[in-house]
C-alpha positions as CSV (number, residue, x, y, z in Angstrom):
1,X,8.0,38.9,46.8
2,X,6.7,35.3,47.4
3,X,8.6,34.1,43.7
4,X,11.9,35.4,45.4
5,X,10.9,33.4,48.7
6,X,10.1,30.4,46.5
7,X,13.6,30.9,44.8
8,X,15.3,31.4,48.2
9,X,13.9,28.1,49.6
10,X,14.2,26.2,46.9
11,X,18.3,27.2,47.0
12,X,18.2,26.1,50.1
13,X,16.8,22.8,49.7
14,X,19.4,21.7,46.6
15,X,22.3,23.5,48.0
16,X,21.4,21.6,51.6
17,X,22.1,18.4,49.7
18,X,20.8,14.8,50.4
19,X,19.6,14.7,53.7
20,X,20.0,10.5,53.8
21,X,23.4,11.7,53.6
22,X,25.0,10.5,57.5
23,X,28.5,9.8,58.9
24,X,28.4,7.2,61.1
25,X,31.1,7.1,63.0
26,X,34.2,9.3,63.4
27,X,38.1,8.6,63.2
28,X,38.6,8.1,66.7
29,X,35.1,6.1,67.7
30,X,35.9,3.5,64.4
31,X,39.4,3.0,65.6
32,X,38.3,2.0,68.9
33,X,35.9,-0.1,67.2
34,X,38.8,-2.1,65.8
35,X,41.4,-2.3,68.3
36,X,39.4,-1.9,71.7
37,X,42.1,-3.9,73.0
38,X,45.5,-2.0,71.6
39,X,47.9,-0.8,74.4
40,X,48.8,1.9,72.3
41,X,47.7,3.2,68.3
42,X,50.6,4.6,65.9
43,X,50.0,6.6,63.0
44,X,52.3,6.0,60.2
45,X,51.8,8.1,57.0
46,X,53.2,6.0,53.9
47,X,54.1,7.5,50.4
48,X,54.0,5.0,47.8
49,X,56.9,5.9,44.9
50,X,55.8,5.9,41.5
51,X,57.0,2.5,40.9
52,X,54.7,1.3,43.9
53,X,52.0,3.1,42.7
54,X,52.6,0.9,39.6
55,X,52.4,-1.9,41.2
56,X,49.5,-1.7,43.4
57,X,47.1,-0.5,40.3
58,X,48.7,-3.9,38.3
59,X,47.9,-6.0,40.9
60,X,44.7,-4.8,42.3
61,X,43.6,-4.3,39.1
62,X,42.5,-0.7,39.7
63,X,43.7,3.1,39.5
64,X,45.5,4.0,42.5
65,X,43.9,7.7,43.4
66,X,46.1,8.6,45.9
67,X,50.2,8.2,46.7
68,X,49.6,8.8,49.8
69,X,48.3,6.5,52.7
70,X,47.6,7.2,56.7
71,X,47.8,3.5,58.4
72,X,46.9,3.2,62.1
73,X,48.7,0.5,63.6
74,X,47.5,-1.4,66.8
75,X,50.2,-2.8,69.2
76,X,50.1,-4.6,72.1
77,X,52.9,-6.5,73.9
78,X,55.3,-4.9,72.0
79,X,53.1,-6.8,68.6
80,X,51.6,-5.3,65.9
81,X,48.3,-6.5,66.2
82,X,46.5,-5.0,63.6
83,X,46.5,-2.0,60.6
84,X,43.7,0.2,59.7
85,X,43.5,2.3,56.3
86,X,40.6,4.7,56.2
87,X,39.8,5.4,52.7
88,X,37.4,8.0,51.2
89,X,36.7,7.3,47.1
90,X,34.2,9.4,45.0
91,X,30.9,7.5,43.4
92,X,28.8,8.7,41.5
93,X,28.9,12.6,42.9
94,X,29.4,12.3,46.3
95,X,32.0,10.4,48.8
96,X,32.0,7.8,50.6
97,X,34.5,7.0,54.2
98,X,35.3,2.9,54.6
99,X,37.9,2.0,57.4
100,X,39.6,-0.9,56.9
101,X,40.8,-3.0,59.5
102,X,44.1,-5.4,58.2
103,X,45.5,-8.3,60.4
104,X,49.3,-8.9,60.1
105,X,48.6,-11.6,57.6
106,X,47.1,-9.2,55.0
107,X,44.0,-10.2,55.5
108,X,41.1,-8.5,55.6
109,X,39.8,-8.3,59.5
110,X,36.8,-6.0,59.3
111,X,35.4,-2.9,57.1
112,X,33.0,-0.7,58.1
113,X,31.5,2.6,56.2
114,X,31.9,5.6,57.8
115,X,30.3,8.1,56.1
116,X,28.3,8.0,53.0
117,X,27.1,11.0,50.9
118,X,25.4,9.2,48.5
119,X,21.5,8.5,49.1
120,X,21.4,5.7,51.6
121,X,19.4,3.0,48.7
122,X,22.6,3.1,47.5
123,X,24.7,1.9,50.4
124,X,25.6,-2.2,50.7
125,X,24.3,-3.6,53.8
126,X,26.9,-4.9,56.8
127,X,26.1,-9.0,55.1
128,X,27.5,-7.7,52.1
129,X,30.5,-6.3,52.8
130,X,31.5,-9.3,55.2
131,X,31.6,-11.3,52.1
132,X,35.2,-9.7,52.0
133,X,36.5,-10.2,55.3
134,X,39.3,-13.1,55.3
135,X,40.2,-12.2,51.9
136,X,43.5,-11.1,50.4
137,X,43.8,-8.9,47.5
138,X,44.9,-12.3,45.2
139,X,41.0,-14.3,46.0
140,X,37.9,-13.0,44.2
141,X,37.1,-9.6,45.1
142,X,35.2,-8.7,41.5
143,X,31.8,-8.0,42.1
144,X,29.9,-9.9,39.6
145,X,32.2,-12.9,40.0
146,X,33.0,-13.9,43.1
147,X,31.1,-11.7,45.1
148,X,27.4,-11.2,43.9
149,X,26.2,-7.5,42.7
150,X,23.8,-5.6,44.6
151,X,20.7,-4.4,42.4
152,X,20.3,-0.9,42.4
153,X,23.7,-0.3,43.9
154,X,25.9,-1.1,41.1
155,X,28.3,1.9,41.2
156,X,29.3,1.9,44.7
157,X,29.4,-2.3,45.2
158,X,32.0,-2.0,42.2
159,X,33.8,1.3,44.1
160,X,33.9,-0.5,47.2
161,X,35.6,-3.8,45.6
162,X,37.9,-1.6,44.0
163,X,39.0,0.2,46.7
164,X,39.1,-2.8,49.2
165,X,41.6,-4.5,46.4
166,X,44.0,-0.9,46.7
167,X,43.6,-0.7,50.3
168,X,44.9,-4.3,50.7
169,X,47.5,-3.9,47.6
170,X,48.9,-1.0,49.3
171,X,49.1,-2.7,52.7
172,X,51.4,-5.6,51.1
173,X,53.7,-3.3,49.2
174,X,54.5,-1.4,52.1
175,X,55.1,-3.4,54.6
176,X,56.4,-6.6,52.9
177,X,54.0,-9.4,53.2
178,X,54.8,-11.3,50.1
179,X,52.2,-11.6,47.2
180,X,51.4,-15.2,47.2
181,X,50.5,-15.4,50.8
């Protein structure tokens, strides 16, 4: 009897998973975060063809997971003021939730993790990932290169890069804002 209660709780404790594991914020609470002045929020779902697709993994230099892309778009004044992609990619095992705020220009505004599955040693700290705001998917977005590795936390530094490059890739295909901007 207590070797099947031992069994039982120890099910319990693998199958309950990682409990560093958080979300941080939800949809609605991050996009207030980023447009806490907007008038009014549109969503626009955007299917890249396979031709796009193409071209966002050439020039973001990474595999494009998804054709398919929910932007929230902040107007005010009649102005789009601002985009936000919220993108969930895989690490190691687990998942991790990054909104993306994009200004008109391409450029990138603000990010901010949302959720993250993976044990929290693992996650880059807010200094980090700043180290990418301003940036356009042409400047130095490689970790290792232009922006420095985090020991320990090699994986998901490399998975956020990568998805920050798609995100913004994806942003300039679909709504036009030329390449060399």
């Amino acid at each position: 009897m207590i070797a099947k209660i031992l069994i039982l709780i120890t099910l319990v404790f693998f199958l309950a998973g990682d409990s560093s594991a958080k979300v941080f914020l939800t949809k609605g609470k991050a996009l207030e975060l980023a447009f806490p002045e907007a008038e009014e929020i549109e969503k626009r779902h955007v299917f890249l063809n396979e031709r796009q697709a193409r071209n966002v993994s050439e020039i973001a230099r990474t595999e494009t997971d998804s054709r398919l892309y929910t932007f929230y778009i902040a107007k005010s004044d009649g102005k789009e003021t601002g985009y936000v992609v919220i993108d969930t990619h895989k690490l190691r095992t687990m998942t991790e939730t990054v909104m993306f705020v994009i200004n008109p220009d391409g450029t990138l505004r603000h990010a901010e993790i949302l959720a993250f599955f993976e044990p929290t040693d693992y996650m880059p700290s807010g200094k980090w990932i700043n180290l990418f705001l301003g940036k356009t998917k042409l400047d130095g977005m490689k970790v290792g290169k232009a922006i420095p590795n985090v020991t320990g936390a090699t994986i998901t530094t490399s998975s956020f890069s990568r998805a920050t490059r798609r995100v913004l890739t994806v942003y300039r295909v679909m709504f036009g804002v030329p390449a060399d901007s």
